[in-house]
C-alpha positions in Angstrom: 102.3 68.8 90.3 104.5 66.0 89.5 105.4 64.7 85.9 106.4 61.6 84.9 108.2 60.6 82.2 108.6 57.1 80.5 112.2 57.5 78.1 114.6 60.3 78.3 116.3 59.4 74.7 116.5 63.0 72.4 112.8 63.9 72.8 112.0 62.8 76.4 115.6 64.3 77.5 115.0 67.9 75.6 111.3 67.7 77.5 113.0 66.7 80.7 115.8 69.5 80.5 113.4 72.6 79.2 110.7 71.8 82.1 113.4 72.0 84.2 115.1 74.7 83.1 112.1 76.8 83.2 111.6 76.3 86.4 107.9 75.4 85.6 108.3 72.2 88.1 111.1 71.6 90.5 113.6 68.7 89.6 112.5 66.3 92.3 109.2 66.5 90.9 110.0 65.1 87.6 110.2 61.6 88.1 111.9 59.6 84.4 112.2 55.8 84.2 114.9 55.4 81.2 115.6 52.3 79.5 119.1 50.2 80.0 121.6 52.6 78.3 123.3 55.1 80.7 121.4 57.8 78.7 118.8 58.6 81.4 121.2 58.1 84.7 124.1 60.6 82.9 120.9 63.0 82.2 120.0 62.6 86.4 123.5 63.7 87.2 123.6 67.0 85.3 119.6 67.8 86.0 119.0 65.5 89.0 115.3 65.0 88.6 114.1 61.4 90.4 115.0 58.4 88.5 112.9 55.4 89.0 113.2 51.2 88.5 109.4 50.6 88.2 106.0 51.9 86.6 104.5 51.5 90.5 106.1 54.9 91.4 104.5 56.9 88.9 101.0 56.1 90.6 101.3 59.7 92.6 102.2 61.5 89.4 99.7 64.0 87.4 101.1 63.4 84.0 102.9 60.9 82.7 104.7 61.4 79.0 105.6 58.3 76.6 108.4 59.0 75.1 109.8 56.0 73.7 110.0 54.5 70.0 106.6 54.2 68.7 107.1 50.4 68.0 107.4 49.9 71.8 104.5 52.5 73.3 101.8 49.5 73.4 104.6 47.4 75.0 105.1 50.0 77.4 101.6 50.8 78.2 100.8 47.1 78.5 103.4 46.5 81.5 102.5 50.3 82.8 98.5 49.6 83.1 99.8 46.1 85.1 101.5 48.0 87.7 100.0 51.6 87.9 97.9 52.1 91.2 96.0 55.4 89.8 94.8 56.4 86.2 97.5 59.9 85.5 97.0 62.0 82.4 98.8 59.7 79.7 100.8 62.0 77.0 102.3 59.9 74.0 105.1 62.6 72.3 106.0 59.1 70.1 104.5 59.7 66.3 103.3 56.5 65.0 100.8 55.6 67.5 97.3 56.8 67.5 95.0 57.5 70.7 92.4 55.1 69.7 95.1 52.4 70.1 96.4 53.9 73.2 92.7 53.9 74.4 91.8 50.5 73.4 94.7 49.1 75.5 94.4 51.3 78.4 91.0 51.5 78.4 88.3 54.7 79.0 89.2 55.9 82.4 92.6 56.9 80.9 92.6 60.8 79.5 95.2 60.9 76.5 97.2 63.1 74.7 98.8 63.0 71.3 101.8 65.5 71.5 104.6 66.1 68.7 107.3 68.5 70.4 110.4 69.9 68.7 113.7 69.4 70.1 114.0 73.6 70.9 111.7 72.5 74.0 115.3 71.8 75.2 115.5 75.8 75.1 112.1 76.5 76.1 111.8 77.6 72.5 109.9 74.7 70.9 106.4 74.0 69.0 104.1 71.6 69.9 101.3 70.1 68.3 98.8 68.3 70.5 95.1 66.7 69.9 93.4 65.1 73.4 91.1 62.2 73.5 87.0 63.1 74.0 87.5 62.5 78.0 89.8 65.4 78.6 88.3 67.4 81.2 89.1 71.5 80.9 91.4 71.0 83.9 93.0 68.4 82.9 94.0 70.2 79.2 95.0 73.1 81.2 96.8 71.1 83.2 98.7 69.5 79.9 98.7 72.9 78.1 100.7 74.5 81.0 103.3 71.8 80.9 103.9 72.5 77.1 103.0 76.2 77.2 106.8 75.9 79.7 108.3 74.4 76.9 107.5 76.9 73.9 104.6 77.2 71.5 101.5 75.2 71.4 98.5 74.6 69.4 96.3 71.9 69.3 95.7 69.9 66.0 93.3 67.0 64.7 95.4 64.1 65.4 95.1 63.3 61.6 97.1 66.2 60.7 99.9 65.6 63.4 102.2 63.9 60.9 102.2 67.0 58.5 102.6 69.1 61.9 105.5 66.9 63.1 107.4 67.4 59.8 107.2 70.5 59.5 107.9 71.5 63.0 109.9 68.8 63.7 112.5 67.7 60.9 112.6 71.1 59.7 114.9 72.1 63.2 117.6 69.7 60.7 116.7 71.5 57.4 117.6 75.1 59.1 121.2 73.5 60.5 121.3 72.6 56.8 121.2 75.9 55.9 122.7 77.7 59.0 125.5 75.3 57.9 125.7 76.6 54.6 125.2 80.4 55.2 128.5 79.4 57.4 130.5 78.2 55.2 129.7 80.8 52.5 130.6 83.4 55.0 134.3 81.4 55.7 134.6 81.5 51.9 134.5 85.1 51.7 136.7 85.4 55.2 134.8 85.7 58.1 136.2 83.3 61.2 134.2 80.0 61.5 133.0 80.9 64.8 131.9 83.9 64.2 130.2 83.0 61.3 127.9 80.7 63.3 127.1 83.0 65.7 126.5 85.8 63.1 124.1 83.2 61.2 122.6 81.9 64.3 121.4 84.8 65.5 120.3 86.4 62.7 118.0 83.4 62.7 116.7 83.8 65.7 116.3 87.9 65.2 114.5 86.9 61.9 111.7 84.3 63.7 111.1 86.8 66.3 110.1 89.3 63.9 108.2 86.9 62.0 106.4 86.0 64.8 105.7 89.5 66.7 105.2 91.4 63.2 102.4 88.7 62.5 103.9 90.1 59.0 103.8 88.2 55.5 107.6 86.0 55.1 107.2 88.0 51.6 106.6 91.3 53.4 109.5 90.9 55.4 111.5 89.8 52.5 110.5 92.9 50.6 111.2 94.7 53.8 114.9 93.6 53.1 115.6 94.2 48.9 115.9 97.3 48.3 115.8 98.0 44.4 118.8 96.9 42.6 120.2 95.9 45.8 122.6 93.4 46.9 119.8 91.3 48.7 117.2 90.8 45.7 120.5 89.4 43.8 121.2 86.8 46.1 117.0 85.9 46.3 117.6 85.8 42.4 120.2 83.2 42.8 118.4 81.0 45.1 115.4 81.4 42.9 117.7 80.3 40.1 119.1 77.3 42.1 115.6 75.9 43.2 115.7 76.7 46.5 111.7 77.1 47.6 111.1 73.7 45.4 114.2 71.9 47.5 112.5 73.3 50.6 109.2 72.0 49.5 110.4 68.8 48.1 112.2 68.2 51.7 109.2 68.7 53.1 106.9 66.0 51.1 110.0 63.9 51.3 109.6 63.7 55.0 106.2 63.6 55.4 105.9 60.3 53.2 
């Protein structure tokens, strides 16, 4: 197996380094053409997968993943399909461009992917949405599966609904530093260390997803699980129902998505 990977900015570099840090493909088989910052070449020292000049060398690679701006994927394509040698799984992880324009450009010997990741890939601890064009062959989804299976969750979606999927899986990693950040600085107020308080908050995070997501419980089961009658906890729910906080989180949300 060897991946390819065109743009190693925030998303193709949190890709790059959870792949590799998962030991789901060696380093020297991740081969990453980068664009003219030193982004991608300071990224090959710390990881040292194989970094590339030209779209030629990505002719002996299974799948390759576009993950540039999505103003310059056609671009990229275009100069790609002039220089390829083989047709490789194609795997866009850029949001605002669809498969039927990948296809038209590429044309219908190329199987491709729609794929919105989270930056927790980074971590092996991402979701994933993903939708594949009509000429996906079983092998060839396991094949793409695998690769994002290494990186965290994964579901596929229609590709009409990856937009509400990206939002929601992947702005929402910036709403929960939001409030990480604030449960922080609440617990300096009343005199824990700063450091401390961010580990205390960031794990309790992580504890509380866990359970979320091995329970297969209700959130308002496991929030009932936590306030007890007259209890401290149901005060403080009180005050963030007081202060708006499920309509912020829902007004975030459709913020984001439009």
């Amino acid at each position: 197996m060897k991946i390819g990977f065109i743009g190693a900015g925030h998303m193709g570099g949190a890709m790059i380094e959870g792949l590799i840090k998962s030991e789901y493909i060696p380093a020297e088989s991740v081969v990453v053409k980068g664009g003219r910052s030193k982004t991608t070449s300071n990224l090959q020292e710390k990881l040292h997968f194989t970094l590339i000049n030209d779209y030629k060398s990505f002719s002996d690679c299974d799948i390759v993943v576009i993950a540039t701006g999505s103003n310059i994927v056609l671009k990229v394509l275009e100069e790609f399909k002039s220089e390829i040698t083989s047709n490789p799984i194609i795997v866009s992880v850029a949001a605002g461009c669809s498969m039927d324009e990948m296809k038209t450009l590429l044309g219908e010997s190329f199987s491709i992917g729609h794929a919105i990741p989270n930056t927790p890939v980074s971590v092996n601890a991402g979701m994933t949405g993903i939708s594949f064009s009509e000429n996906f062959t079983e092998d060839d989804r396991d094949k793409v599966m695998g690769m994002f299976k290494a990186l965290g969750g994964t579901v596929e979606v229609e590709e009409r609904l990856l937009g509400t999927f990206g939002t929601v899986a992947g702005c929402s990693p910036a709403f929960v530093d939001v409030f990480m950040e604030a449960l922080a600085d609440a617990s300096v107020m009343n005199g824990l260390p700063r450091d401390l308080s961010y580990e205390v908050v960031a794990q309790m995070m992580l504890g509380s997803a866990k359970l979320a997501l091995d329970s297969k419980k209700h959130p308002g089961e496991l929030k009932d699980g936590v306030c007890s009658p007259g209890g401290t906890t149901i005060k403080g729910v009180a005050a963030l129902e007081k202060n708006g906080f499920r309509y912020a989180v829902i007004d975030a949300v459709n913020a984001a998505n439009n």
